[in-house]
Steps between C-alpha positions, in 0.01 A plus 500: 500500500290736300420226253365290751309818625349576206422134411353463841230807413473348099403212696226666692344711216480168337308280759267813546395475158429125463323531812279732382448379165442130714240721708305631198444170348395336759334738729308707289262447161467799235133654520381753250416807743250802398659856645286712649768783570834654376641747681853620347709778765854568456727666753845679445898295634811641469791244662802692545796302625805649695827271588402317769098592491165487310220727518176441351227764470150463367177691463183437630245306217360730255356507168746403272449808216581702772772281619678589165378851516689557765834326401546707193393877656543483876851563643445298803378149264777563203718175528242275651372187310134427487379160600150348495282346740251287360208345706225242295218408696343232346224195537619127444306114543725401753590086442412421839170604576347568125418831640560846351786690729643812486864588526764747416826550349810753521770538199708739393387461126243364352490159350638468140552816515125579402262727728162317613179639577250431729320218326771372328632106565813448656680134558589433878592215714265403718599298810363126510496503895433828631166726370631812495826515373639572205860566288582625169537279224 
């Protein structure tokens, strides 16, 4: 029975991921985009987990020096891991109209592991249907 479980969810993971690999290719085109803005915040989680329960608690955003600040000195943040929030706003020819668009993304680290700057040139997938929308390559 648990095989059959578990094969059942293998299953879906799978067809999730050749869908959207299927949905990539032939939905959307990779553009060059120009970003205008970075902004990198960080807020504090702890996930502590009882028998039967799970508690998550987070911080609000905040900058993320202080974010680690205040998990090494601060008795109330000790424990708590730091994660980012990364938001690049950026300007892209979209493949429909020929027109310059502007969009956003939201990750939790930046691509290739390398920061980017506002100006720098970042590779996204542009949709071949819809103007404004957008997906990370």
């Amino acid at each position: 029975m648990r095989l059959v479980v578990f094969g059942t969810i293998a299953a879906a993971v799978a067809a999730f991921a050749v869908y959207d690999k299927y949905d990539k290719n032939t939905n959307y085109q990779p553009v060059e985009a120009r970003i205008s803005d970075v902004s990198d915040q960080c807020y504090m989680e702890k996930v502590e987990r009882g028998v039967l329960t799970k508690t998550t608690s987070t911080s609000n955003l905040l900058r993320c020096d202080l974010a680690e600040l205040l998990t090494r000195a601060h008795p109330k943040w000790q424990g708590y891991a730091i994660n980012h929030k990364i938001e690049i706003r950026f300007a892209y020819v979209s493949p429909v109209d020929g027109a310059t668009h502007a969009s956003s993304l939201t990750m939790s680290t930046f691509p290739n592991g390398q920061q980017l700057r506002a100006g720098d040139v970042l590779r996204v997938l542009a949709s071949k249907t819809k103007t404004d929308k957008t997906r990370q390559l």
